[in-house]
Every structure is written in structure tokens, then in C-alpha cells.
C-alpha positions in Angstrom: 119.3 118.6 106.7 119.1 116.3 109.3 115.9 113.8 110.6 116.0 111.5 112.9 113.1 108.5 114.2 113.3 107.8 117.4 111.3 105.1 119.2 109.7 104.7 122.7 109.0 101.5 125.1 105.9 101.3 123.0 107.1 101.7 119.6 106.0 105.8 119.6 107.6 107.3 117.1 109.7 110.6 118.3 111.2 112.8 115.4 113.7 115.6 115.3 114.6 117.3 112.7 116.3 120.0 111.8 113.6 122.6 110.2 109.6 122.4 109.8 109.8 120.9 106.4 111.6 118.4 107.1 109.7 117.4 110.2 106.9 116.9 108.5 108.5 115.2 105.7 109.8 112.4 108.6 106.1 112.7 109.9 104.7 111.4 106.6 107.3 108.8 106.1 107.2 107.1 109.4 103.5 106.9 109.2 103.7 105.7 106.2 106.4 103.0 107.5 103.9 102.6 110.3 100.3 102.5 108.6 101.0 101.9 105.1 97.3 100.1 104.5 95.9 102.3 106.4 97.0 105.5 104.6 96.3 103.6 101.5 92.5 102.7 102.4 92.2 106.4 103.2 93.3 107.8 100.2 91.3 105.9 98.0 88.2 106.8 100.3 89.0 110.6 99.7 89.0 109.4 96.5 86.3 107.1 95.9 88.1 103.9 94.6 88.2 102.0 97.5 85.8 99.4 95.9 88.7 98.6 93.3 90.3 96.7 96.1 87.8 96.5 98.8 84.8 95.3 96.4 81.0 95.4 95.8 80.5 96.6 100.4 82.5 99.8 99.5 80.7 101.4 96.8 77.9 103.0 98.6 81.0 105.0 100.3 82.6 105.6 96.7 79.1 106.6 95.7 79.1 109.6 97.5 82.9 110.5 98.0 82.2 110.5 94.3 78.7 112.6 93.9 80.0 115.3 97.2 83.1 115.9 95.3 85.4 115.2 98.4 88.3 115.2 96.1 87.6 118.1 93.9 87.3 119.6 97.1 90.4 119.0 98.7 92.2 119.9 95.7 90.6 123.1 95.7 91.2 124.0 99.0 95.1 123.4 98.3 95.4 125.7 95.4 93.7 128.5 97.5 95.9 127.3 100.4 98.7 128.0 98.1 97.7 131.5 97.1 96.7 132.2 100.8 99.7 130.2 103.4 102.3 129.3 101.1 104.4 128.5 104.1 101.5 125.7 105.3 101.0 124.6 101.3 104.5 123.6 101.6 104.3 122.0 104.8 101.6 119.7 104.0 103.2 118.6 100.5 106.4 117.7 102.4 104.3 115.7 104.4 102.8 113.8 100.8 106.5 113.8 99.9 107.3 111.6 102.8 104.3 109.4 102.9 105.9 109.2 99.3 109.1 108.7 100.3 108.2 105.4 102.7 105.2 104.2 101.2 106.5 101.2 99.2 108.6 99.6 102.5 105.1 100.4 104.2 103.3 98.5 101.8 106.1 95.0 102.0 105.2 95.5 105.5 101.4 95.3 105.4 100.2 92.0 104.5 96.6 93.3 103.3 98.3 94.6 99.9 99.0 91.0 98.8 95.6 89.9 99.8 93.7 92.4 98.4 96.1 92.7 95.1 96.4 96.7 96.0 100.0 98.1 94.7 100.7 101.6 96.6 99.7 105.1 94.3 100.8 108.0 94.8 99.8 110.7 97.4 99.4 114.1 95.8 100.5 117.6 97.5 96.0 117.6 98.4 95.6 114.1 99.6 96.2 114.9 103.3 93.3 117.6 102.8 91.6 114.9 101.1 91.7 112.7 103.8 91.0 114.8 106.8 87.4 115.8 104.7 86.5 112.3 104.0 87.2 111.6 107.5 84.8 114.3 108.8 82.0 114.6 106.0 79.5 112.7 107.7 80.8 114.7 111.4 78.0 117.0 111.1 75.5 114.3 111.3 73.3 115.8 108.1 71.9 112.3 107.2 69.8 113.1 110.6 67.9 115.9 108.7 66.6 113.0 106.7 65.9 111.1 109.8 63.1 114.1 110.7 61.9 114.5 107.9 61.2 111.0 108.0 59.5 111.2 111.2 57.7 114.8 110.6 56.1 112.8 107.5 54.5 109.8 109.3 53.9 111.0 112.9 54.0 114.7 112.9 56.1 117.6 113.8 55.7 116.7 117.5 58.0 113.1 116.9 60.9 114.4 116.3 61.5 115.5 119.9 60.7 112.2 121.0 63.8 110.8 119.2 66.4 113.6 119.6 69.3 112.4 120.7 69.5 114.3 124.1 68.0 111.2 125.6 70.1 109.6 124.5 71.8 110.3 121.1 74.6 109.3 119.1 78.2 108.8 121.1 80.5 111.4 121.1 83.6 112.5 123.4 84.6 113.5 126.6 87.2 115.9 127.8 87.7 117.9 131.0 90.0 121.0 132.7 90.7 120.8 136.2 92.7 124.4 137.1 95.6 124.5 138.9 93.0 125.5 142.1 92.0 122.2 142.1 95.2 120.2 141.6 98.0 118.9 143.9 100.8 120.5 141.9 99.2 124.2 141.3 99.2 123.6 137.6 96.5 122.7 135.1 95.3 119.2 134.0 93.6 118.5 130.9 92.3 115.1 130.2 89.3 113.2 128.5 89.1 110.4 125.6 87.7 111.0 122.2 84.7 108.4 121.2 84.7 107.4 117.9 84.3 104.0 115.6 87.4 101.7 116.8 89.6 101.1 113.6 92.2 98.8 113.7 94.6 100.7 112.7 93.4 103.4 115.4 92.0 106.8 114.3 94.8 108.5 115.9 98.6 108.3 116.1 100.5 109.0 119.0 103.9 110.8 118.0 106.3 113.7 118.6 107.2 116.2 116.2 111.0 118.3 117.3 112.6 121.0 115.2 113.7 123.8 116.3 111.1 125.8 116.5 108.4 123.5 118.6 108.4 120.2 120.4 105.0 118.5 120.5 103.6 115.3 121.3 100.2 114.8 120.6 97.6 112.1 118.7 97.9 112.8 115.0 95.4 111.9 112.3 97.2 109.4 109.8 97.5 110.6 106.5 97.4 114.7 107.6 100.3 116.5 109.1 100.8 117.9 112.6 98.9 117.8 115.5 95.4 118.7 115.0 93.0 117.7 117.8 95.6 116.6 121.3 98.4 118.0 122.0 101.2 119.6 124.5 104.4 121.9 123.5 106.0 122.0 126.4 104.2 125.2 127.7 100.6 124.9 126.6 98.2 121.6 126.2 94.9 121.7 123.9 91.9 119.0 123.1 88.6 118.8 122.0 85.2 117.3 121.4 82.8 117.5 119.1 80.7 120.4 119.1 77.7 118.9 117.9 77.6 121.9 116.0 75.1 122.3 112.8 76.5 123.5 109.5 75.8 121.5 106.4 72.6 121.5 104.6 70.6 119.4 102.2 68.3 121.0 100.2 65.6 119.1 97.9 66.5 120.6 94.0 64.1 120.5 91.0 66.1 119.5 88.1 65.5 119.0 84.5 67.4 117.4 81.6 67.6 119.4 78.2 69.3 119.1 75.3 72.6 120.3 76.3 72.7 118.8 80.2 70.7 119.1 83.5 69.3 122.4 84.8 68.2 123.4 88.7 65.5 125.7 89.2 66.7 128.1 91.5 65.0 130.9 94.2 64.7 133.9 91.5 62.3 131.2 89.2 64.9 130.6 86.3 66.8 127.3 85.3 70.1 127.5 85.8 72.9 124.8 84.1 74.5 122.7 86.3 78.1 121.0 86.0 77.4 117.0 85.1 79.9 114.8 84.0 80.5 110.9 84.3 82.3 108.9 86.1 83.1 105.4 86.7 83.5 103.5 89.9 85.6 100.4 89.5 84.3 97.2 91.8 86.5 94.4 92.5 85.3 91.9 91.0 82.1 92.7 89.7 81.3 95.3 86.6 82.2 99.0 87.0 79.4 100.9 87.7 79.1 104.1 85.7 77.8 107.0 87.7 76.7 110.9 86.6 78.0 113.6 89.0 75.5 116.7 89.4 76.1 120.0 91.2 73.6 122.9 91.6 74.7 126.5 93.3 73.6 125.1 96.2 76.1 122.0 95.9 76.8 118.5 94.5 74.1 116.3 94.2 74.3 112.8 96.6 71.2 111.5 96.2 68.5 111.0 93.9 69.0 112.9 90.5 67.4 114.3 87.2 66.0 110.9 86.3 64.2 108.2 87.7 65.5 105.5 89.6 68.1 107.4 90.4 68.9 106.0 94.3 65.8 104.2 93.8 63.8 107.6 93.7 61.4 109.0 91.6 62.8 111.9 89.0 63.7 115.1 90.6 60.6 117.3 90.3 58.4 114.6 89.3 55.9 112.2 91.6 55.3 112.0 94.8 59.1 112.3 96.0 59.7 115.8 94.4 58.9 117.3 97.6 59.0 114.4 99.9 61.5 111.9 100.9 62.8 111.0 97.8 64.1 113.4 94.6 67.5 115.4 94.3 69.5 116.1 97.3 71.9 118.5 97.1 74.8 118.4 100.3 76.0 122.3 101.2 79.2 121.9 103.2 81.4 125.1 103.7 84.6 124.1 102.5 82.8 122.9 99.0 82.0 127.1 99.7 85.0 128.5 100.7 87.4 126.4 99.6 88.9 126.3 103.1 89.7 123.5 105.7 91.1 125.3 107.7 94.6 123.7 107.6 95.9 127.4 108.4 95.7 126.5 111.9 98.0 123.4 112.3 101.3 125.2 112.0 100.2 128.0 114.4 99.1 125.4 116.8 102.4 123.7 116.9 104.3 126.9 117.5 101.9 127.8 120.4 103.5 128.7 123.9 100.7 130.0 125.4 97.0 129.6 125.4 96.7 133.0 123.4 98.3 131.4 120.8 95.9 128.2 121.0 93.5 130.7 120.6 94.4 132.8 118.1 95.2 129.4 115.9 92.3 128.2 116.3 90.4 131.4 114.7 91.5 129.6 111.1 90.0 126.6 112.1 87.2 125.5 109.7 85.8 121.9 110.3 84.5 119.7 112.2 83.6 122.4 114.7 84.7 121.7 118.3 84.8 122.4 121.8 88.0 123.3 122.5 90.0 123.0 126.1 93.9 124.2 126.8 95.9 125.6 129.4 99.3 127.0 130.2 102.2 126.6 132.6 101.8 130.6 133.2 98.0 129.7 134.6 96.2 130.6 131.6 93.2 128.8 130.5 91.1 128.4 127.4 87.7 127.0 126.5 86.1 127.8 123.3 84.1 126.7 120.4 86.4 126.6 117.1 85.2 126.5 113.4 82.7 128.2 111.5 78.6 127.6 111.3 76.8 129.0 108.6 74.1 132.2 109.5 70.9 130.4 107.6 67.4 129.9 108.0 65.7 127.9 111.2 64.5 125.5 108.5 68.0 124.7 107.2 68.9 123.6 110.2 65.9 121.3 110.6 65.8 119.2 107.6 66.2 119.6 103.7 64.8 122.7 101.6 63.8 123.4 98.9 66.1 124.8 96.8 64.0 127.0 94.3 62.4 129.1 97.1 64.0 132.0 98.5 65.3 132.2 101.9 67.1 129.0 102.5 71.0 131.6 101.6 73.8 131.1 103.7 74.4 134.7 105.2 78.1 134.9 107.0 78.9 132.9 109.9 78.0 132.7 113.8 80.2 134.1 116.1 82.7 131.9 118.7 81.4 131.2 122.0 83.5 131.4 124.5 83.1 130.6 128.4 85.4 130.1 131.1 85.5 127.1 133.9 83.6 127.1 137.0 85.0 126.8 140.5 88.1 125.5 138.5 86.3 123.2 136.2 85.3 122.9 132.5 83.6 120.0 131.3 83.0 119.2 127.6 80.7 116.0 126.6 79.2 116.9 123.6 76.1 118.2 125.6 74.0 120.8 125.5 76.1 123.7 126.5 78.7 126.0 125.2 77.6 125.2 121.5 74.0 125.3 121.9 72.9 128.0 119.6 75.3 126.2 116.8 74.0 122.8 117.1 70.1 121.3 117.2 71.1 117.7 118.8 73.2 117.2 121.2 74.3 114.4 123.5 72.6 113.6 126.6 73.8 115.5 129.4 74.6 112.4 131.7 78.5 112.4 130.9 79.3 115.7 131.6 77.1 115.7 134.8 78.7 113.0 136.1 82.4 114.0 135.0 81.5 117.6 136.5 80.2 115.6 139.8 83.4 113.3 140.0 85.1 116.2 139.6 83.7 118.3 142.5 84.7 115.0 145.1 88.3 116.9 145.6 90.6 119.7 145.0 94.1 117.8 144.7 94.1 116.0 141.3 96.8 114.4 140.2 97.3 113.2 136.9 97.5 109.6 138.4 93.9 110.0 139.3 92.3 110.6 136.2 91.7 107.2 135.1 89.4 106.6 137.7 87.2 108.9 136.0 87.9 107.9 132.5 86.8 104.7 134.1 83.7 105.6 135.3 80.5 102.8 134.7 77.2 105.0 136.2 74.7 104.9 134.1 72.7 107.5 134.6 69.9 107.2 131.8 68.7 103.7 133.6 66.3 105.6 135.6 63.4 106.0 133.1 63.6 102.3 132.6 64.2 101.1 136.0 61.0 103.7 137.2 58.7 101.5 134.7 60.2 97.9 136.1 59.4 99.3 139.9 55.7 100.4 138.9 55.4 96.8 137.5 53.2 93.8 139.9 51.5 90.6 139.0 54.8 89.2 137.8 56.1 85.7 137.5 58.4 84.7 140.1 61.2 84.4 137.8 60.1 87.9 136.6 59.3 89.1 140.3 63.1 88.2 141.2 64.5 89.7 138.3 62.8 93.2 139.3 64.0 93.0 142.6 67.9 92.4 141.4 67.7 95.3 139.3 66.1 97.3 141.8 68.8 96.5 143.8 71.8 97.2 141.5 73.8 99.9 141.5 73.6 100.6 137.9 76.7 100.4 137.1 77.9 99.0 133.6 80.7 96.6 135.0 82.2 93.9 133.0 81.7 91.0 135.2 77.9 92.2 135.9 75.7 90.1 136.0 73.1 92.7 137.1 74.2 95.1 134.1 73.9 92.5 131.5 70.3 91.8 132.8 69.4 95.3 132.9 71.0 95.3 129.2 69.5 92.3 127.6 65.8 93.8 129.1 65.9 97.2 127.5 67.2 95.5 124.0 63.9 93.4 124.2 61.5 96.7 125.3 63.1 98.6 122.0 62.7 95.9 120.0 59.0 95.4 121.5 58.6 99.6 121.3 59.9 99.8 117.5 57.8 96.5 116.5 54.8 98.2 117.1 51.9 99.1 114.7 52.2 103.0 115.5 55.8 103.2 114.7 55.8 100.9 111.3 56.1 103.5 109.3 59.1 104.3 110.3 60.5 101.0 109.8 60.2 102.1 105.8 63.1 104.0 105.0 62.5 106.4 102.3 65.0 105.4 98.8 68.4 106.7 99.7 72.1 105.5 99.1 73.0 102.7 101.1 75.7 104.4 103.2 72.8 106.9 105.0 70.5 104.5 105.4 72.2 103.9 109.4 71.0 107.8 110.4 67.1 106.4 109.5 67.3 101.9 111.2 64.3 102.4 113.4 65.4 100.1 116.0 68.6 102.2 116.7 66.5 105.5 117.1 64.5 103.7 119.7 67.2 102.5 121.4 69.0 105.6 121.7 66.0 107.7 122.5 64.6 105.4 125.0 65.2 107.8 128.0 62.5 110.1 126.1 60.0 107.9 124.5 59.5 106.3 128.2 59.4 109.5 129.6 56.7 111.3 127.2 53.0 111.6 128.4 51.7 110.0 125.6 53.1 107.9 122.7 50.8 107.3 119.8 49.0 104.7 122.3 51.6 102.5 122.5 51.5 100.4 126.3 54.8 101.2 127.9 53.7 99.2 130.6 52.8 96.3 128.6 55.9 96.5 126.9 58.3 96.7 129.8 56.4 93.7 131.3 56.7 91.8 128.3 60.5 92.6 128.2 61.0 91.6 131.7 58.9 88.5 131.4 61.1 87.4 128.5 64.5 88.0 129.7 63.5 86.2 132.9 62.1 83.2 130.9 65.7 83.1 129.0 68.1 85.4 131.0 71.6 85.7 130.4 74.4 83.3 130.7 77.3 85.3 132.0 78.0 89.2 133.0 77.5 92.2 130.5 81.2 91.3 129.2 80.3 88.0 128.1 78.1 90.3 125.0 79.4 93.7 125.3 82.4 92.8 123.5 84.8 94.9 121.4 84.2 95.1 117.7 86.5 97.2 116.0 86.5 97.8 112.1 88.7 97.1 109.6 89.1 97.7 105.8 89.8 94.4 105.3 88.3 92.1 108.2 90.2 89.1 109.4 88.7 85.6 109.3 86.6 85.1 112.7 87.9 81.4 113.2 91.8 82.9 112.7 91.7 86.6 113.9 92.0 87.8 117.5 89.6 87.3 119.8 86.8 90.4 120.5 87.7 91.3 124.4 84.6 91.8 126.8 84.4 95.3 127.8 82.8 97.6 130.4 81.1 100.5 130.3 78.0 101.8 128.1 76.8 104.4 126.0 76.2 107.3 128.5 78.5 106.2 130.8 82.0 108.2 131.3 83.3 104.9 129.9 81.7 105.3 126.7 81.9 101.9 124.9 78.6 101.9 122.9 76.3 99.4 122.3 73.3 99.6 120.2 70.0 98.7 122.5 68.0 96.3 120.3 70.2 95.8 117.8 73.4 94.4 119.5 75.3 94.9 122.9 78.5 94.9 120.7 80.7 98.0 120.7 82.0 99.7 117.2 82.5 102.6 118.9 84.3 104.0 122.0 87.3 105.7 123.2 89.6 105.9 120.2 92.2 107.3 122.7 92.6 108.1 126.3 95.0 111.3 127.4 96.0 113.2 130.6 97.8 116.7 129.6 100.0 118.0 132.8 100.9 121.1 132.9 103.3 120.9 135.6 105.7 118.5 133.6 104.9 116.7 130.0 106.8 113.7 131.4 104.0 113.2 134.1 101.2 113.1 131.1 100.0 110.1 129.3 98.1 108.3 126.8 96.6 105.1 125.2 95.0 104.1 122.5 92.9 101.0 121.6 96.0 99.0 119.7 99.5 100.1 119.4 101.6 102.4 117.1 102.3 99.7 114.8 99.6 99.2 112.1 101.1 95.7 110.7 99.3 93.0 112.2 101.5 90.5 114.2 103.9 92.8 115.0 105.4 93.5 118.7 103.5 97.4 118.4 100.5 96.1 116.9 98.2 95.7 119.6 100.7 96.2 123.0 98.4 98.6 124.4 95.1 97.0 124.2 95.7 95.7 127.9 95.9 99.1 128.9 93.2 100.3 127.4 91.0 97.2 128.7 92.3 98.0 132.1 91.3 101.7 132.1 95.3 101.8 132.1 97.6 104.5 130.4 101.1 104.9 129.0 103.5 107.2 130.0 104.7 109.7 127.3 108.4 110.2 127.5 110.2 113.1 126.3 113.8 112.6 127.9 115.7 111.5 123.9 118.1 109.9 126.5 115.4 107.3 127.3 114.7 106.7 123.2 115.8 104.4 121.2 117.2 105.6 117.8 115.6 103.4 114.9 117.2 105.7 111.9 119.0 108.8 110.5 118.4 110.5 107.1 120.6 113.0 106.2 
């Protein structure tokens, strides 16, 4: 059998092979030639032994890859995908075999294994499942039920709308259908950019996967085979967003130690055993730290525990915190359930020629659940939610139960929404739409309104145009804060002049702004001035939880990204809005400044390993803004920095593949310093994208293996 690694312009990696096996055994050694430190990190995330190399910053991570069994898990969901798709079984431990296969040339690549000491392992037949769960746990967003709990404790039920993140909430994705009624060439378009934290190495991997049975070309996840989330056979493109779907659940558990191990009271009023056993957690140079693992019926334990001090809380069932903020949390996720990721779907997905096919694929998908967009060259279109959400109780959804009262059972799962576009469009932002009754926050609805009005502008689309709207700098949640400035009077001239500029502007989030970086540097001093105040302090006291939730309940993020609401509400727990803005205007004017929003909203990708500031590249200045189309987000109040933002851009043409394309933040090449490593962060700045190139004639062939 025959494989073959070609290369593009950019360094893509193309592969043919001669049979599906063997594809994806090339799939997992080229990435693993590619991305050996990255695969590596991952691994031992889905593990939780990344703080053997990474030290003492990764162990809150460990801590609960550890506690939510994320490992257990994946291996569990590969011996019932064994029983259930031995075909796909085999497919994905090919895909371990190759990562295998090229993992120790990876590694002499990647300078980080001789800085951090790391010497490559070994990827078992489950890893890819572990790493595709590890990359997705925290998806669902269930630290936020913690988050209004929080806030249902101190100010009241009523809060919690206050800070949901429809005005505005956490980033997410955007993607977008134009029908071939609305294009110049009669044929579909599909394009949009998935938001996520910028890693460098990327999130995704551009590549093409030949056999033949299927030619694809897609953005892969590293370390799982296929084509999950992007991708075009020839016949039929698919993407998604996030659905902001809700189906994981914390529930609060009343344990007990006895003589023989720890017991959870459950809903019928008897103690029932659960599984405990130790482990260790191994920290680079500091002591191991020897955890105990705890899971009830309802799930693994993942914060507090049976004892005190366990997270820093009080004993399960015991002081204040048995039914409060602190105590026992037990995480229910479905595959932990059903011991299904859904990894039945990938292989269908690549063999799709239509968008029945898409569709039908996408029935096995399990998690994260999405929004799905795809189209065909025969017309067809497709736009669905994919993945299952658990039937439960209002309360579930809400915040953490408790565990030993009845009604709190998972009972089946919803059904899939479907819809289908309007006057030739479908929009998907991660608003409040085709997933609503799955989800309880959503995104604000100012991306996909202003996609959907870009959209309506014209009826001839052209691939070519599409960056214009990935592009896009409105930023439509200014109003509420703008409204305030205009009511203001009495100002300071500095202050008075200030008003009138951003009165004037055309609020839009431009890099070489100086109008959007004062409009920026004034709301980050009204959140910080909003969240400093008396009536919100106790917020500012998270309750005792592990380190790595702790970001879902930082007061001065929630304000930041709920600003659109709290200066909209009728009343807010007295707090002068007014006063607030004024102050906030009055101090930026006193101190404004010193160059346009680029000079602070600069790129800040993350990295396992972080390269020395004085030596590594510089951070580029970057457009754009959290509910903008170009969603590069900063944090109001906290920093104008950007962790997250499009972790790839991609236009899908149905009327020939060779007219699509794609970027993504860096290159194909994971190694820093080499030619691929980050050749494609100009386009990106630029709003730019590459072409993807499917003519072999127009490769260059790197290797053979027979």
C-alpha cells in the first residue's frame, strides 16, 4: 500500500493514499512530523500530566482532567466504539499508529522537548478520543452555572439576567450560507471563521485527505483523525458554530466517609458507595501532589469532596457550603453516560457527496453540539443543529442540584432543530436562534445581524468578496454606552471634546483608530468603576473552587461583557450609571490614549510553553472587537489584549473547490523558526486568505512510503 505527502505554496500537507487506513495512518504521521509538541502537550492534557513538564501553572488543568475522568472516558468510549463501528475503531488507531510512526522525528524537530526535558510517549488506539474530549470539556460553558449561583446568592434571582451573556457574552464563531440565488456563479457559498483561544500551534490544521474513496480538504483538529468541523469533498461543503447548546450538569452531592470508602446520598434516601481511588499528579519541579478521585451515579467528582478543605471548601454535607457555594460537585457530561463521542460520524462525513449524507452523518454526532451549515453542487442545502442535549429538569439547566432529591434525572434527549435559509441566507453566530430551546446563554445577536445585513447589500457573491465581511469592524453594542456619554453636560473641556469625538465616530473598531481606542480605554474605566462598587462587592468573592473555573466567576470580566445590559436595566442596585460614565470619561480625557486601538488591542496568542518577551515575536496590533464580525476579543476592564479570535478563516465554493480558501492565524508548520511557521499571519492580519489547491500537478511531493 501506497501513501504519499504532498505539499502546497504554504507548506499544506495533501495526502493520497491508497485505502482509508492508510490515509489516516499518513494523517497521523504528518501531523505528527508537523506538530509534534503540540500533539504531545495534548495528550498529556487528556491525560492530566501535563504539569510533569509544564510545572506548578498546569496542575489546576491536571486537577480536573484527573477528577472528570477525561481519560477513563475516552478509553471507554473506544472499547464501545469497537463493539459498535469496528470499521471507525480501526480508523482512528491507524491514525495513533501514525502519530506513532512520526512522532520521534517530530519531536528532534520541536525545540520545546529539549527545553522542557519532555521525551515523546506513546499515543494509545483512545488518545485521539482523548484529546478531542479534553479539547471540548469546558465547551458547554458549565462553570457558568456556578457563576449564577453566585450571583442568585448575593443579589437575587433577578441578577442573573443582568449578566447573561446576550449583551454581550462570551465569544464564539461565525459562519454564513449564501444560496446559489444570491451568487454570481448559481452555486452555493459557505464561509465564516471559528473564534476560539489563538494557540500557537493553531487549533486547527489545514490538510487534504485522498484515497479512493473521498477527496477532502478541510481544517482538522491535531491529534484526531479526519475532518470534523470544515470541510469540502468535491461535491458537498459543511461547517459549524457553536450551538451554545446546554448539556452538562453539576449537581451539589452529600457524601460521607465510612469505614470501607465514601458514600453519596442519593434521590430514593439511601447511601450508595462510590468508586474512590488515588492518584498522583506529578509537578515539575515541586512535590507530587497526591489527589483522591470520587464519582457518584450522577458523575465524577471536580470539586470539593468528602472532607474538608477539599478545594478550600467545607466537607460535603457539612457547614455552611453543603448547600451553597462550596461542598461536592459532581460534573454529568453525556459521553461519561453513554460512552459515546460520537466519532461514528467522521468517516461518514468524509464519504459524503451530498448534503443528505452531511446530514445523515451528522445524526451520530455527540459533542460539542453545533450549528451546522452545508451545501451541494446539485443545489441542496443544509442547516441544522448536530449533537445530543439531555431532556432534564429547568433547574439543571440553571445551576447545580442537589443530588439526593428527586427530579434532577436525565430523561432521553431533545430532538434536532432544523430550519432552512431565508431569501437565500442562513446566518449562524452563536445567537439566539436555531438552538434556543437547547441552550440558556447565548451570544449577543449583533454578529449575525450585521452578517445577515451585509449580506442583504447584493445578490452576486463571489467568493472573492467574502473577506470584506469577515472583515467587518461595526460595533454595534456601542450604543448603550455612547447613549449615556450624549446624556452627559457640565463636562471639562478636555472631557466636553472627547464626547463630541466619540459622538462623531463611526463606531467602528479599526486598527489605526484613534476614536475606537478612546471609546475602548473609556468603557474599560466605567467596568472597572461599575464592578468597584459597594453593591457589587460581593461578587468580587469567589466562592472556593479549583483554580482553573475560577475565570467563569472574575467579576470585572462579567461586567465587561454584560455592559450592554447593566447600562440598559431600569435600576441597578443604586449604582449611578451616570456618575460612573462621567467619571470614566473625565479620566480618560485627563490621561487619554497615546496611539489608535492597535497600539493596545494587540494579539496574544497562547502557548504551552511561552517564549521569552525580550526574544519572542513581537504581539501584532489588531482590529476588530468582541461583537464585531471581526471578532478579536478583548476583555473591557481587564485588558484590550486579544486571547481569542478567529482561529481560522474559510470560504467553501461550491462551483469549484479550487476557487475556495482559507487562513489560519500561523502556518502549517508547528516548529518555531521554520519557513511554515507563521507565513500566514500577514494574511490573516490583512483580513487576507489562501487559496486551496487541489490540481496534484501544482504540489510538490515531500515523500513516498510504500
Amino acid at each position: 500500500m501506497t501513501t504519499e505527502t504532498y505539499r502546497d505554496a504554504w507548506g499544506i500537507p495533501h495526502l493520497r493514499a491508497s485505502g482509508v487506513r492508510e490515509l489516516a495512518h499518513a494523517q497521523g504521521r504528518v501531523t505528527a512530523h508537523d506538530r509534534a509538541w503540540q500533539l504531545e502537550v495534548e495528550r498529556h492534557r487528556a491525560q492530566g500530566t501535563s504539569a510533569a513538564f509544564l510545572g506548578a501553572p498546569a496542575v489546576s488543568w491536571d486537577v480536573l482532567a484527573r477528577r472528570a475522568r477525561l481519560d477513563d472516558t475516552a478509553r471507554r468510549c473506544f472499547t464501545a466504539l469497537e463493539h459498535q463501528d469496528p470499521e471507525t475503531a480501526d480508523w482512528v488507531r491507524a491514525y495513533a499508529d501514525g502519530v506513532n510512526a512520526g512522532l520521534s522525528a517530530g519531536a528532534r524537530r520541536a525545540p520545546e522537548f529539549a527545553r522542557t526535558g519532555l521525551t515523546p510517549g506513546r499515543w494509545r488506539p483512545w488518545t485521539p478520543l482523548g484529546v478531542w474530549l479534553a479539547t471540548h470539556i469546558l465547551f458547554a460553558g458549565f462553570p457558568a452555572k456556578l457563576w449564577r449561583e453566585h450571583v442568585t446568592r448575593h443579589l437575587g434571582p433577578d441578577a442573573v439576567r443582568l449578566f447573561a451573556t446576550d449583551g454581550p457574552g462570551t465569544a464564539g464563531s461565525n459562519g454564513w450560507l449564501v444560496t446559489g440565488e444570491r451568487t454570481a456563479t448559481g452555486h452555493a457559498l459557505i464561509a465564516g471563521d471559528p473564534h476560539r483561544f489563538i494557540e500557537d500551534p493553531g487549533v486547527y490544521q489545514q490538510i487534504r485527505l485522498s484515497c479512493p474513496e473521498f477527496d477532502v480538504v478541510g481544517l482538522a483538529v491535531p491529534g484526531v483523525p479526519g475532518i470534523a468541523h470544515f470541510g469540502h469533498t468535491g461535491t458537498v461543503a459543511w461547517a459549524i458554530t457553536n450551538a451554545m447548546a446546554d448539556y452538562q450538569d453539576l449537581y451539589r452531592e452529600r457524601l460521607r466517609r465510612t469505614g470501607t470508602g465514601v458514600e453519596a446520598l442519593s434521590p430514593d434516601g439511601t447511601w450508595q458507595r462510590a468508586a474512590c481511588h488515588p492518584e498522583t499528579v506529578e509537578i515539575a519541579g515541586e512535590p507530587p501532589l497526591t489527589l483522591e478521585v470520587v464519582e457518584t451515579e450522577r458523575g465524577p467528582i471536580v470539586a470539593g469532596g468528602p472532607d474538608p478543605g477539599a478545594d478550600g471548601a467545607p466537607a460535603a454535607g457539612h457547614g455552611p457550603g453543603a448547600e451553597g457555594e462550596a461542598g461536592a460537585l459532581a460534573l454529568r457530561y453525556p459521553p461519561r453516560v453513554t460512552g459515546d463521542l460520537g466519532f461514528g460520524a467522521l468517516l461518514p462525513l468524509l464519504r459524503a457527496r451530498t448534503v443528505s449524507d452531511v446530514d445523515r452523518a451528522l445524526d451520530a454526532w455527540a459533542e460539542p453540539v453545533n450549528v451546522v451549515h452545508a451545501a451541494d453542487t446539485a443545489g441542496g442545502t443544509l442547516h441544522r443543529v448536530a449533537g445530543r442535549v439531555p431532556v432534564r429538569a429547568e433547574a439543571n439547566r440553571l445551576r447545580p442540584v442537589p443530588a439526593w432529591l428527586p427530579g434532577h434525572a436525565w430523561r432521553g434527549t431533545h430532538g434536532t432543530p432544523y430550519a432552512v435559509p431565508s431569501d437565500g441566507i442562513a446566518v449562524m453566530a452563536n445567537e439566539r436562534g436555531l438552538a434556543a430551546p437547547l441552550g440558556v446563554e447565548f451570544a449577543p445577536p449583533h454578529r449575525a445581524a450585521r452578517i445577515r445585513a451585509l449580506l442583504e447589500e447584493r445578490r452576486a457573491w463571489t467568493a472573492g468578496d467574502m473577506a470584506a465581511i469577515h472583515t467587518d469592524t461595526h460595533l454595534a453594542s456601542a450604543g448603550p454606552l455612547l447613549d449615556h456619554i450624549a446624556a452627559l453636560t457640565g463636562l471639562t473641556p478636555a472631557a466636553a471634546a472627547l464626547r463630541g469625538r466619540l459622538l462623531a465616530w463611526d463606531r467602528r473598531m479599526e486598527a489605526d483608530s484613534t476614536d475606537a481606542a478612546g471609546y475602548a480605554a473609556v468603557r474599560g474605566a466605567v467596568v472597572r468603576h461599575l464592578a468597584a462598587h459597594p453593591a457589587l462587592a460581593p461578587l468580587a468573592r469567589p466562592p472556593a473552587l479549583p483554580d482553573v473555573l475560577l475565570p467563569w466567576l472574575a467579576l470585572v470580566p462579567r461586567v465587561g461583557h454584560a455592559l450592554e445590559h447593566l447600562l440598559r436595566a431600569e435600576h441597578l442596585y443604586g449604582i449611578d450609571r451616570a456618575e460612573s460614565v462621567r467619571a470614566a470619561l473625565e479620566e480618560v480625557a485627563a490621561d487619554p490614549p497615546a496611539g489608535p486601538w492597535s497600539a493596545t488591542h494587540r494579539l496574544a496568542p497562547w502557548s504551552a510553553l511561552p517564549a521569552d518577551p525580550a526574544t519572542g515575536p513581537a504581539t501584532p496590533g489588531l482590529a476588530g472587537d468582541h461583537d464585531c464580525v471581526l471578532c478579536t476579543s478583548a476583555v473591557p476592564g481587564l485588558t484590550d489584549h486579544a486571547a481569542r479570535g478567529p482561529a481560522a478563516r474559510y470560504v467553501w465554493d461550491l462551483a469549484d473547490r479550487d476557487n475556495s480558501r482559507w487562513v489560519v492565524p500561523f502556518g502549517a508548520d508547528g516548529v518555531p523558526g521554520t519557513a511554515h511557521h507563521r507565513d500566514q499571519l500577514p494574511l490573516w492580519l490583512e483580513g487576507e486568505l489562501a487559496p486551496v489547491v487541489t490540481d496534484w500537478t501544482r504540489l510538490t511531493l515531500e515523500e513516498t512510503h510504500e
